[in-house]
C-alpha positions in Angstrom: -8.1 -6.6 17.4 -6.4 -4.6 14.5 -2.6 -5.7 13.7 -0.3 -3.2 13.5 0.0 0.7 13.7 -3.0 3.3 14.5 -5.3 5.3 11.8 -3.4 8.2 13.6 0.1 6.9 13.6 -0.1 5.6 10.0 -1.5 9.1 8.9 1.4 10.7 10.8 3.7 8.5 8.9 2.0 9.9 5.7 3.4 13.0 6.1 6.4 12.7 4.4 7.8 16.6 3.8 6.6 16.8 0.0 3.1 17.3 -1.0 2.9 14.8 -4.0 3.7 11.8 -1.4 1.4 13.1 1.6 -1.5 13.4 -0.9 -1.0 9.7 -2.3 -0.5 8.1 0.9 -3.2 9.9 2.9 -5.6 9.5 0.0 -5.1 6.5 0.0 -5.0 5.8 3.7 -8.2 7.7 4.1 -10.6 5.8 1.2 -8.9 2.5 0.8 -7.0 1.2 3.7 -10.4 -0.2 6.1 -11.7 -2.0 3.0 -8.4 -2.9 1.9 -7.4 -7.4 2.8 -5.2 -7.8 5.2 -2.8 -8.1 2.3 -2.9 -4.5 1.5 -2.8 -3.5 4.8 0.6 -5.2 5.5 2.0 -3.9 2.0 0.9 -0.3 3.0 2.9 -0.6 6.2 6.3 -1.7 4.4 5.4 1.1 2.3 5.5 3.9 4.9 8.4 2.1 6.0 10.8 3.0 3.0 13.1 5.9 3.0 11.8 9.0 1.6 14.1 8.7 -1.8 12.8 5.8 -2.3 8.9 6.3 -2.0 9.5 8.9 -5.1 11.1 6.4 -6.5 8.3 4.2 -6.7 5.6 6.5 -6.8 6.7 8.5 -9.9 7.2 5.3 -11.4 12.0 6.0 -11.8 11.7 2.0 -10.2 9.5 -0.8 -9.2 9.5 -2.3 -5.9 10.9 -6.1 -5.6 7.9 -7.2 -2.9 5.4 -7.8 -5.4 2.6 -7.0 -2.3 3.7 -3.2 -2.6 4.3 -3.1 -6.4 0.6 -3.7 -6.6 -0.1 -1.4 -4.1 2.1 1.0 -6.0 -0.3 0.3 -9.1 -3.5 1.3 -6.9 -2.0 4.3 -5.4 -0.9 5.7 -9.1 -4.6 4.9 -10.3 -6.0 6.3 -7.5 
């Protein structure tokens, strides 16, 4: 039994209004996130779980996340 959301749901929570994010995230969600431990998977989900500002934040690399779980993640995504 999976944990936590949906291949849909997590894809609609991709979508986050600007192109740069959707890409990462779905890229991601598409080719990594089956294969990905447990781990990754819980990471992605407080991922898509931050507040838009914050995602670009992260993503074009103005701050580093605290939870070292997504700060990896963060790493895979931007060399991805």
């Amino acid at each position: 039994m999976e944990s936590g959301p949906s291949l849909g749901r997590l894809r609609w929570q991709c979508r986050r209004g600007m192109r740069e994010l959707d890409v990462m995230l779905e890229r991601w969600l598409a080719s990594r996130y089956e294969q990905g431990s447990e781990a990754q998977r819980r990471a992605f989900h407080r991922l898509l779980e931050a507040q838009d500002p914050q995602l670009v934040a992260w993503l074009f690399q103005r701050e580093r996340p605290a939870d070292p779980d997504v700060a990896a993640l963060v790493d895979e995504l931007l060399a991805h």
